[in-house]
Backbone as XML, in Angstrom:
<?xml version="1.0"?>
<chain id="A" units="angstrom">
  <residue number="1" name="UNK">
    <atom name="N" x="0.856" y="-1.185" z="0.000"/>
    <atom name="CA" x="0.000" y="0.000" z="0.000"/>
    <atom name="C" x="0.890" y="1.232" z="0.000"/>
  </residue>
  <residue number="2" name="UNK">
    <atom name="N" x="0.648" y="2.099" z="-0.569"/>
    <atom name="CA" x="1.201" y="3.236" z="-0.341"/>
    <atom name="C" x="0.923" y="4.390" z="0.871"/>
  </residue>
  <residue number="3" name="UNK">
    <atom name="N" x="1.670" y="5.461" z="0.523"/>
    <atom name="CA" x="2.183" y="5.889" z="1.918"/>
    <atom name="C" x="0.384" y="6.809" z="2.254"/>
  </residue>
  <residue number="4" name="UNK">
    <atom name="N" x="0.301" y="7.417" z="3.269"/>
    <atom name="CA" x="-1.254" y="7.376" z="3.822"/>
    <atom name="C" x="-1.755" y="8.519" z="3.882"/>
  </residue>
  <residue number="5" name="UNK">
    <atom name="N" x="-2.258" y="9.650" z="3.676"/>
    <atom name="CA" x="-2.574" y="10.812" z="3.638"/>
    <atom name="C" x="-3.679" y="11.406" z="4.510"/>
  </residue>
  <residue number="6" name="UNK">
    <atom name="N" x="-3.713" y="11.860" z="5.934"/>
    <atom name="CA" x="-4.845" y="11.930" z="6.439"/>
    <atom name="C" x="-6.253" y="13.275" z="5.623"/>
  </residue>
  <residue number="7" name="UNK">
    <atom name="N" x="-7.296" y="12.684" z="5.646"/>
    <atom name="CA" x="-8.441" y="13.549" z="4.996"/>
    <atom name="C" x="-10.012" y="13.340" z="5.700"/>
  </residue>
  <residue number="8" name="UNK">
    <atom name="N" x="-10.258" y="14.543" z="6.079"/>
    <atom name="CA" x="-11.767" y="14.849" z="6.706"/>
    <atom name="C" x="-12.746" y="15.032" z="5.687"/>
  </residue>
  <residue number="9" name="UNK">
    <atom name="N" x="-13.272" y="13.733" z="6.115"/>
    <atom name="CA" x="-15.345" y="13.961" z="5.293"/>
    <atom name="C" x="-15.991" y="14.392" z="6.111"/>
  </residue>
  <residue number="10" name="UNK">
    <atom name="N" x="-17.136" y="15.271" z="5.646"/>
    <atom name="CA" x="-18.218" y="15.263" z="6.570"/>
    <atom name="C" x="-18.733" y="14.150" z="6.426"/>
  </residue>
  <residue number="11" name="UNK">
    <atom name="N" x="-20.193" y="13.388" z="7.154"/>
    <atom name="CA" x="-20.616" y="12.277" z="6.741"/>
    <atom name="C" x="-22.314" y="12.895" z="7.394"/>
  </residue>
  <residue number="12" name="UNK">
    <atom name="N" x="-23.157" y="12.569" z="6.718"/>
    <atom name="CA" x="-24.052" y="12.385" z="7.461"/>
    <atom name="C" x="-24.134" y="11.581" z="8.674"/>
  </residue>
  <residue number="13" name="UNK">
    <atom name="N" x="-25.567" y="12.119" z="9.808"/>
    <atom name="CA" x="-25.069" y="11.231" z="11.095"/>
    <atom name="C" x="-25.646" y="9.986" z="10.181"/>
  </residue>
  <residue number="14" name="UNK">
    <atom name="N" x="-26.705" y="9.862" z="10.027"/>
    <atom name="CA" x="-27.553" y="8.428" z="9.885"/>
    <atom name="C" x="-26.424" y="7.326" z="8.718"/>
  </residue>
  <residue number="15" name="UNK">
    <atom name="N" x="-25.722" y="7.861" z="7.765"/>
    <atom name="CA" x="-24.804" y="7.216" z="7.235"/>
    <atom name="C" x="-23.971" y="6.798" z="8.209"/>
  </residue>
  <residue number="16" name="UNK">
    <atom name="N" x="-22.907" y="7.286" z="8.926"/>
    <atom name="CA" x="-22.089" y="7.342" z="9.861"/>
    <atom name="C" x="-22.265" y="5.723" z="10.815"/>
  </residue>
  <residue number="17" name="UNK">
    <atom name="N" x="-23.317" y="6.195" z="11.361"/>
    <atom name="CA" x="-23.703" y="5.254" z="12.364"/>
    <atom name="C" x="-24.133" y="3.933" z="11.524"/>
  </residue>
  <residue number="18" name="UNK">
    <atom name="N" x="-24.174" y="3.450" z="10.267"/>
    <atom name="CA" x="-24.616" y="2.606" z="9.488"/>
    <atom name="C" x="-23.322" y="1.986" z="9.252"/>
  </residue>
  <residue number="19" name="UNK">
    <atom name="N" x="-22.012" y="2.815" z="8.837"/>
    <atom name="CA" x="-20.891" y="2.758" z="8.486"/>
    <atom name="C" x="-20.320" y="2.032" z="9.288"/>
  </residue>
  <residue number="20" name="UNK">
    <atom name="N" x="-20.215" y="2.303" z="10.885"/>
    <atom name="CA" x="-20.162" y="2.303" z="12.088"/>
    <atom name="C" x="-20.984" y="0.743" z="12.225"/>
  </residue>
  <residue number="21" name="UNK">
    <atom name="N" x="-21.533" y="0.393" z="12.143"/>
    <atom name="CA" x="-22.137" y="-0.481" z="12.405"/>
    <atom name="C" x="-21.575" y="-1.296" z="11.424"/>
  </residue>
  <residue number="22" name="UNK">
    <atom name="N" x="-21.454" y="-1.707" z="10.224"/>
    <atom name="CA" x="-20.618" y="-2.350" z="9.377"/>
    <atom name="C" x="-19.329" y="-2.375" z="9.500"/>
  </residue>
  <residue number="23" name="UNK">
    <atom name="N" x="-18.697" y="-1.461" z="9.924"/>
    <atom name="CA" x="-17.389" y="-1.977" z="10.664"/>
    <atom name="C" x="-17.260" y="-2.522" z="11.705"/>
  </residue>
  <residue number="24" name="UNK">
    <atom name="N" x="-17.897" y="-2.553" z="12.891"/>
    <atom name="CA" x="-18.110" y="-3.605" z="13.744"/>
    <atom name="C" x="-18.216" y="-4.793" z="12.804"/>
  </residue>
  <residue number="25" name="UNK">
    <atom name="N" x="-19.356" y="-5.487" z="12.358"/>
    <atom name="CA" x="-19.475" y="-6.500" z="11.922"/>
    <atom name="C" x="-18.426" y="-7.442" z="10.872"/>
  </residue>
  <residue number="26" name="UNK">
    <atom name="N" x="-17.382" y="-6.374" z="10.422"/>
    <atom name="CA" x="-16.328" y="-6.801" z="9.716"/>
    <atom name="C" x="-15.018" y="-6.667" z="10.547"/>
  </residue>
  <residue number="27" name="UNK">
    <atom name="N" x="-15.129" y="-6.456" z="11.887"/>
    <atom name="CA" x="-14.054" y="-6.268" z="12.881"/>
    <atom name="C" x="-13.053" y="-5.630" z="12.083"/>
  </residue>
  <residue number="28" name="UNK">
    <atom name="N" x="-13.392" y="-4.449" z="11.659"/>
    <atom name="CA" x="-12.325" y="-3.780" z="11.165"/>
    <atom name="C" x="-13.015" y="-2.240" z="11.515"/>
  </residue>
  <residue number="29" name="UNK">
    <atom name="N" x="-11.655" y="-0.781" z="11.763"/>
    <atom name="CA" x="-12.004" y="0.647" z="12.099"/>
    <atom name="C" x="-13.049" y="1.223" z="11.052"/>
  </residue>
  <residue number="30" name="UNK">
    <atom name="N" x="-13.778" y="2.192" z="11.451"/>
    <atom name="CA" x="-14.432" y="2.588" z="10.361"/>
    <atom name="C" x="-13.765" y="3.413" z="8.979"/>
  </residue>
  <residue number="31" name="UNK">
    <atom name="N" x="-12.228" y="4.083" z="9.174"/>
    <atom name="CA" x="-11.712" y="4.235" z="7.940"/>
    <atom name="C" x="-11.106" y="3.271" z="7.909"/>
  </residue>
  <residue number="32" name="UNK">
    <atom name="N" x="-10.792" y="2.151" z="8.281"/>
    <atom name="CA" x="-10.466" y="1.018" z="7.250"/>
    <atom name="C" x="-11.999" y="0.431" z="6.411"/>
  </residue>
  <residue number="33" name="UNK">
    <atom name="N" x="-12.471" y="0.225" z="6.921"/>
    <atom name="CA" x="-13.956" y="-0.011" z="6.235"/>
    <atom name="C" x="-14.098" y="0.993" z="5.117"/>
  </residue>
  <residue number="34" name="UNK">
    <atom name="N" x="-13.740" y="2.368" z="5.098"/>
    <atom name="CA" x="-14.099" y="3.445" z="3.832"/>
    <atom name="C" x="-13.070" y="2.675" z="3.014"/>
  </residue>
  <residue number="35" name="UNK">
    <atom name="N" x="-11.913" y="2.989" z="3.613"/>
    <atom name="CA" x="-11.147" y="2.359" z="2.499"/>
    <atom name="C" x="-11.091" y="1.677" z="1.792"/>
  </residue>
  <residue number="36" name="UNK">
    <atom name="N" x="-11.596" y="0.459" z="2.298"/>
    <atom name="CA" x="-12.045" y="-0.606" z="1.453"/>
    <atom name="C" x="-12.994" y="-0.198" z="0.946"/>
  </residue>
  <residue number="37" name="UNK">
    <atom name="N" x="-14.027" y="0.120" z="0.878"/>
    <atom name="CA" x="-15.173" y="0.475" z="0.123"/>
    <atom name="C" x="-14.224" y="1.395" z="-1.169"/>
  </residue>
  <residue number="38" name="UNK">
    <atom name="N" x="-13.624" y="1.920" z="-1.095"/>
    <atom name="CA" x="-13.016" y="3.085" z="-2.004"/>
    <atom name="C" x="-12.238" y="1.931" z="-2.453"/>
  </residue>
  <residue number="39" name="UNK">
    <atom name="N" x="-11.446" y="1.415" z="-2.351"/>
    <atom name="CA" x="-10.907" y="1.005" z="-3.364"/>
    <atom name="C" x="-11.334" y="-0.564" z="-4.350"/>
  </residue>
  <residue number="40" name="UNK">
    <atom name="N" x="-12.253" y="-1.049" z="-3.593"/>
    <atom name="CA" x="-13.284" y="-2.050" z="-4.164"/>
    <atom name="C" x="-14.095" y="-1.018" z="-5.465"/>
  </residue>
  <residue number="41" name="UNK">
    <atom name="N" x="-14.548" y="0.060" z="-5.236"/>
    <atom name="CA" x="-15.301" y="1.077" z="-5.934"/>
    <atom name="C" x="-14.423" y="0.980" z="-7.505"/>
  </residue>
  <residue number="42" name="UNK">
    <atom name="N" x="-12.891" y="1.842" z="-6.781"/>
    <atom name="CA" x="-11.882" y="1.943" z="-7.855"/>
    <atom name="C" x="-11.788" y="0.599" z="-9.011"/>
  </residue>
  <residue number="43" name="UNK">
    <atom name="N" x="-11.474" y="-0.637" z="-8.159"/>
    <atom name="CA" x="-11.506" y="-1.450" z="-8.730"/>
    <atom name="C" x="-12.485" y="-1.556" z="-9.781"/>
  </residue>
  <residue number="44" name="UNK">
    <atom name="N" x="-14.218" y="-1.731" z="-9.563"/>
    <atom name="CA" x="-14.868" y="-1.896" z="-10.184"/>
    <atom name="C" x="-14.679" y="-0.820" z="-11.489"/>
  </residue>
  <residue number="45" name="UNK">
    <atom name="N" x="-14.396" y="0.277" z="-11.232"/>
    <atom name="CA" x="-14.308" y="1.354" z="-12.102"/>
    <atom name="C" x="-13.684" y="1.281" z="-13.201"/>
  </residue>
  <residue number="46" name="UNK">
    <atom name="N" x="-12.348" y="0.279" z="-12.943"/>
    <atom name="CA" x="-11.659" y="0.315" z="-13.803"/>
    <atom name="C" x="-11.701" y="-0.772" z="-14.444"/>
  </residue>
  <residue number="47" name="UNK">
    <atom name="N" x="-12.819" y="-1.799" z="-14.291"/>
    <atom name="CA" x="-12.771" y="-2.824" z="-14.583"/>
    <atom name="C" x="-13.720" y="-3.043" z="-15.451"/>
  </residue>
  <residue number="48" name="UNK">
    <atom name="N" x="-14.698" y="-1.806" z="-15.350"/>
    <atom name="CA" x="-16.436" y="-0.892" z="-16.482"/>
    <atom name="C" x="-15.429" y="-0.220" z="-17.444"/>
  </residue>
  <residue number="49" name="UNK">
    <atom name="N" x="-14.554" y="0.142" z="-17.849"/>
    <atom name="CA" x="-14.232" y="0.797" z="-18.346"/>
    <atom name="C" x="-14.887" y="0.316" z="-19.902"/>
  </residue>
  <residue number="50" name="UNK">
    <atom name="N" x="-15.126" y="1.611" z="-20.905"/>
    <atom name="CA" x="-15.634" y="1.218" z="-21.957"/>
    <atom name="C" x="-14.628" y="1.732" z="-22.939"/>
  </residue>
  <residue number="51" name="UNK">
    <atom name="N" x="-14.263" y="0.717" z="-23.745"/>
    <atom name="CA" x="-13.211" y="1.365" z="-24.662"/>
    <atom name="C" x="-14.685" y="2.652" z="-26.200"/>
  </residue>
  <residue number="52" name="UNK">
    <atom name="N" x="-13.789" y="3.176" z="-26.725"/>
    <atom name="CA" x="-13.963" y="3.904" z="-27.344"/>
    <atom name="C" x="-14.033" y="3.683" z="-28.962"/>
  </residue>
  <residue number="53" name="UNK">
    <atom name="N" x="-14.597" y="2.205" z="-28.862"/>
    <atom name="CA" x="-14.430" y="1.472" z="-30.094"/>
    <atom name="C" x="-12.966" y="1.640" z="-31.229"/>
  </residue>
  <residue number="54" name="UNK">
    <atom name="N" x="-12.068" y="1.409" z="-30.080"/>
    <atom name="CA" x="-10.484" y="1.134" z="-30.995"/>
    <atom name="C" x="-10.343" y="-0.082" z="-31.543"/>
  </residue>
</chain>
């Protein structure tokens, strides 16, 4: 992984506490939980990619 950059979201509360609650259940912090979500996201992203009929 590369090196780590700290960054503030706002979050809604009712998201938050949902978030929060899914990281419990995956025994993992809640920015490790974003993280993963973000880069599962990335993944998919790049994986939709639509070529441009080359």
């Amino acid at each position: 992984m590369s090196d780590i950059s700290k960054t503030t979201i706002n979050l809604p509360v009712d998201l938050k506490k949902e978030l929060k609650k899914m990281a419990i259940d995956e025994d993992t912090s809640l920015s490790g939980l974003i993280i993963k979500m973000i880069e599962e996201g990335m993944e998919n992203r790049k994986g939709n990619v639509i070529s441009d009929g080359d």
